[in-house]
C-alpha positions in Angstrom: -19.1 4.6 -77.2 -21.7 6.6 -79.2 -21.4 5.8 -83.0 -21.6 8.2 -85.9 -25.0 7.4 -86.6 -26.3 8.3 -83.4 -24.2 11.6 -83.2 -26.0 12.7 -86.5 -29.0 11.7 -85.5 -28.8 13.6 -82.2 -27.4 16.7 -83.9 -30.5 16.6 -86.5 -33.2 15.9 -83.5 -31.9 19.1 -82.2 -31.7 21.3 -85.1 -35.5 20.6 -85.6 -36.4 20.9 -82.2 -34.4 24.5 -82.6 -36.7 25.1 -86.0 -39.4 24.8 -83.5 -38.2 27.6 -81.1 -37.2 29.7 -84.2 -40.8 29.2 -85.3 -42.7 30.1 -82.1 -44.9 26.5 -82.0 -45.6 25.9 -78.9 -47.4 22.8 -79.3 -45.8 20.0 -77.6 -47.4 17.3 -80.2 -46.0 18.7 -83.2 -42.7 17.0 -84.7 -41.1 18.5 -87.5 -39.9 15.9 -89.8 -38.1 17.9 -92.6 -37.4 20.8 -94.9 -37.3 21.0 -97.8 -36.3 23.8 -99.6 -38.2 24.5 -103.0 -37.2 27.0 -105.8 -40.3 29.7 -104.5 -40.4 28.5 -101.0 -39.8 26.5 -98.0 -41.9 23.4 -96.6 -41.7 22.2 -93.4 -43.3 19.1 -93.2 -44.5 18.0 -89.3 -46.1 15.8 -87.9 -49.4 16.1 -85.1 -49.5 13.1 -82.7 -50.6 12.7 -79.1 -51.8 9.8 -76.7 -55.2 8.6 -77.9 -58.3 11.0 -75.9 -61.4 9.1 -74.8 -64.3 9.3 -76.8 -66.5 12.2 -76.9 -70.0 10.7 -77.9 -69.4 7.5 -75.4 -66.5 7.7 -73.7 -64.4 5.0 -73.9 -60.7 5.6 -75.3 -60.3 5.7 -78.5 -57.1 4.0 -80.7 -54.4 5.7 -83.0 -55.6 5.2 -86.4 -53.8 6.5 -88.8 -52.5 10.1 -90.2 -54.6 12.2 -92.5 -53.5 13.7 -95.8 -51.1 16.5 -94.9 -52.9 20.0 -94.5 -51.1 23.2 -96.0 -50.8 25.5 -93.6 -49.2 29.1 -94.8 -46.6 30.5 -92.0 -44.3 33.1 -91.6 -41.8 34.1 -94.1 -38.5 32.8 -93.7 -35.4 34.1 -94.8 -37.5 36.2 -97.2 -39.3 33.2 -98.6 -42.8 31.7 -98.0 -43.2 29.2 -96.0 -45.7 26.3 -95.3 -46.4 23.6 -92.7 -47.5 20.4 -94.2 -49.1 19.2 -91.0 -49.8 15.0 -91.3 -52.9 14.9 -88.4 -53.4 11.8 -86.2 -56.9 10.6 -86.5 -58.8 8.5 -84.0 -61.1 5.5 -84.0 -63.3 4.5 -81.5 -63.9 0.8 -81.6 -67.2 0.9 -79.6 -69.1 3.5 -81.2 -67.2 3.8 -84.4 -66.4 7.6 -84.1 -63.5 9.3 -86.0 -61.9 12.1 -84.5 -58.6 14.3 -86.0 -55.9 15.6 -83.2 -56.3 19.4 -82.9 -53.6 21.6 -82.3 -53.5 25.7 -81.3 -52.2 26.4 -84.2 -55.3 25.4 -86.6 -58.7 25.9 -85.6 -61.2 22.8 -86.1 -61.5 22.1 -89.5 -59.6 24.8 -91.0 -56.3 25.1 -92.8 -55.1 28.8 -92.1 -53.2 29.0 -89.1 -53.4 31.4 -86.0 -50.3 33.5 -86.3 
């Protein structure tokens, strides 16, 4: 039998996997954690994390190092508020050549912090 604990947790893994839906992000790799609600708007704070790629300068894999500072990304109003994505990004170490890398997503482009909506 299923305790209490595991019910909730179900029911909240699938209210933010519906929050995903709702928002149209497709990305596979990005987990919404939370929201929070905020007296002038609405954060939703996710998380980007995928399988660690192979290096691109020498090509051997590279290891999950740890997640950057969270990028604020503005999104679609909800519920007539603003809201934002505070996206924590994986980043990357390769132990060979010392390269750090940053998962990228289709919502962001490289290096920015507006998002393509």
């Amino acid at each position: 039998m299923k305790s209490d604990k595991n019910i909730i947790r179900k029911n909240h893994m699938e209210q933010l996997h519906f929050i995903t839906k709702l928002l149209d992000i497709k990305d596979p790799n990005i987990q919404i954690i939370d929201i929070i609600n905020r007296d002038t708007h609405k954060e939703i704070i996710a998380r980007l994390d995928y399988e660690a790629p192979s290096c691109p300068d020498c090509g051997s894999l590279m290891k999950k190092y740890d997640f950057q500072k969270p990028s604020k990304l503005p999104y679609l109003e909800t519920t007539g508020m603003p809201t934002r994505i505070l996206l924590r990004k994986r980043r990357f170490n390769c132990y060979q050549c010392s390269k750090m890398m940053v998962a990228e997503t289709s919502i962001v482009k490289k290096n920015h912090q507006i998002p393509r909506i």
